[in-house]
C-alpha positions as CSV (number, residue, x, y, z in Angstrom):
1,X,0.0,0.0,0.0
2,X,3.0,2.4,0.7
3,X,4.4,1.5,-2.7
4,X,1.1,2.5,-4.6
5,X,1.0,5.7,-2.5
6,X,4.6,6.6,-3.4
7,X,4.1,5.1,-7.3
8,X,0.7,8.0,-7.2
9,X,3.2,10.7,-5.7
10,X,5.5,10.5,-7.8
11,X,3.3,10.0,-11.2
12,X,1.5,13.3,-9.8
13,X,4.6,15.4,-9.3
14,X,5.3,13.9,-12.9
15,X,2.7,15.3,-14.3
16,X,2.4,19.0,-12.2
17,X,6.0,19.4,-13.7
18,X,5.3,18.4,-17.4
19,X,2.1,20.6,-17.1
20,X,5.1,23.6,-16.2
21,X,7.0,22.7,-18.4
22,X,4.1,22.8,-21.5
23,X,3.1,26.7,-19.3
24,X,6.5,27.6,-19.9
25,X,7.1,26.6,-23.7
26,X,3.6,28.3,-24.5
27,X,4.7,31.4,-22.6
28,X,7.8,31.4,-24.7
29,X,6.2,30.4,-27.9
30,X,4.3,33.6,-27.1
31,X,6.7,36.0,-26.4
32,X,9.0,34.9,-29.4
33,X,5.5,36.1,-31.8
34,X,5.6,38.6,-29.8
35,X,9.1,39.8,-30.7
36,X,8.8,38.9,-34.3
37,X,5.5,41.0,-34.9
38,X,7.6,44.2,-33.0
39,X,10.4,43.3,-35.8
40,X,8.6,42.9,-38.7
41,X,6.4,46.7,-37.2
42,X,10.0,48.4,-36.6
43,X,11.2,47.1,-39.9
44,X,7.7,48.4,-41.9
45,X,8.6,52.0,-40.2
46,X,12.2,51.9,-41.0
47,X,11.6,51.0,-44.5
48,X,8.8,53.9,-44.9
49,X,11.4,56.4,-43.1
50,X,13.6,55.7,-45.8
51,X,11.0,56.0,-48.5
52,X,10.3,59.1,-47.3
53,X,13.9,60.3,-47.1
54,X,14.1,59.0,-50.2
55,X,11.3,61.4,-51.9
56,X,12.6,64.2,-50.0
57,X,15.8,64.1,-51.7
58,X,14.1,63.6,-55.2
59,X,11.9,66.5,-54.5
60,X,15.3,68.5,-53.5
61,X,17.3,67.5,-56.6
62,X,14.2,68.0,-58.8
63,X,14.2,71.9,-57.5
64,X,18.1,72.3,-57.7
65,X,17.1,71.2,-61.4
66,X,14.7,73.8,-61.8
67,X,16.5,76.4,-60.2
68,X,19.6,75.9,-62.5
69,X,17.2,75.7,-65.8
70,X,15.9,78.9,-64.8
71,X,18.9,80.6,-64.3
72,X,20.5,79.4,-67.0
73,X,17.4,80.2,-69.3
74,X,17.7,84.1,-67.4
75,X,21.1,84.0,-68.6
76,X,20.7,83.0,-72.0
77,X,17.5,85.3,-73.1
78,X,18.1,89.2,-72.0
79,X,14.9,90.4,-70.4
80,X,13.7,87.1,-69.6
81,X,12.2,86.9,-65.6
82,X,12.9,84.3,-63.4
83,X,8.6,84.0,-63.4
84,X,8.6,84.1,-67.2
85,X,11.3,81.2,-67.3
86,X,10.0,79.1,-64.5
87,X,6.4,79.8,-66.8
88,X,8.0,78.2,-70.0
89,X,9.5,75.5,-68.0
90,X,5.8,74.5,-66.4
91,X,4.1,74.5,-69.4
92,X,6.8,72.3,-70.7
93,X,6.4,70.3,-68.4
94,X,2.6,70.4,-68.7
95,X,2.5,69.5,-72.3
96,X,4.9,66.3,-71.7
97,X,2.8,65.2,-68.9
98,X,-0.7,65.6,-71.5
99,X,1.5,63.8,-74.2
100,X,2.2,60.9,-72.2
101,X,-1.3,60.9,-70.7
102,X,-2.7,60.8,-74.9
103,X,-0.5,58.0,-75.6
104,X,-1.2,56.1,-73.0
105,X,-3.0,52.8,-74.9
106,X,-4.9,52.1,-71.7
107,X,-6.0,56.0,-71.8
108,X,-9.6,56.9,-70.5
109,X,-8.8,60.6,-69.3
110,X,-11.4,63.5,-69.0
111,X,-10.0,67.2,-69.3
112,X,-11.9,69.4,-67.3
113,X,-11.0,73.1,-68.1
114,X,-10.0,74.9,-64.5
115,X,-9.8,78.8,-63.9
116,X,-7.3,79.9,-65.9
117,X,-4.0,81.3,-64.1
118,X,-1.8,82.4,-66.7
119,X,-2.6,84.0,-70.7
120,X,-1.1,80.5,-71.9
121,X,-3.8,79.2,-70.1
122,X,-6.6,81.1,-71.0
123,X,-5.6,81.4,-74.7
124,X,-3.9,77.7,-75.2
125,X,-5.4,75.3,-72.8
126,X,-9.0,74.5,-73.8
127,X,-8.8,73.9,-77.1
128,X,-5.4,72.3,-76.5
129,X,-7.4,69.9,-74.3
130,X,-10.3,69.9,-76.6
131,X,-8.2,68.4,-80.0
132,X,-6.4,66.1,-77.5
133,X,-9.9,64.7,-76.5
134,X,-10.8,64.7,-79.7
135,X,-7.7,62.9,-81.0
136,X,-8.1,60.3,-78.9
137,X,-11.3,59.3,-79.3
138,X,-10.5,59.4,-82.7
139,X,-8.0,56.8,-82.2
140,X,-10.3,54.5,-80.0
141,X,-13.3,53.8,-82.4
């Protein structure tokens, strides 16, 4: 009878330890999710850090651009304005961006006149906008 008492003791203290020792592994199985979701969050916010630094130098290097055009534009035409250059060079810039949107094969683009800001606007812009519609539908039937 003391044998089977001793055999349940020790079967019991058996199994209270194993039952710890399963609390334990889940606790740790928990906490090393836990550190791999705080990884993978610090990692995401790192990487859009650097994005953003990224952009912010693009943006800078895309105005050092623009400044040196205009400059060098100032230089080159006597009379010229820094506004007047920095004009041209948006309109440019506006008719490369409408060229690329035209040719785009996947193109289903609506101009909508706006206010307009400048006489190249006023004079240019709407039925610049209007043959470019009209081109393109052209090319889609």
């Amino acid at each position: 009878m003391l044998f089977r008492f001793v055999s349940q003791s020790v079967s019991l203290i058996y199994l209270l330890l194993q039952e710890r020792r399963l609390r334990l592994a889940a606790e740790e199985k928990a906490e090393g999710e836990k550190i791999l979701v705080i990884k993978a969050a610090e990692a995401d916010a790192e990487a859009k850090h650097l994005a953003g630094v990224g952009l912010a130098k693009r943006r800078a290097a895309i105005i050092s651009g623009l400044k040196e055009s205009v400059r060098e534009f100032c230089g080159e035409v006597d009379g010229t304005t820094p506004t007047e250059a920095m004009t041209l060079i948006m309109q440019n810039q506006h008719l490369d961006m409408l060229k690329e949107v035209g040719t785009g094969n996947s193109s289903s683009t609506v101009f909508v006149p706006s206010v307009p800001r400048t006489p190249f606007h006023s004079h240019f812009s709407f039925d610049f906008h209007a043959h470019l519609a009209t081109a393109c539908t052209a090319t889609q039937v």
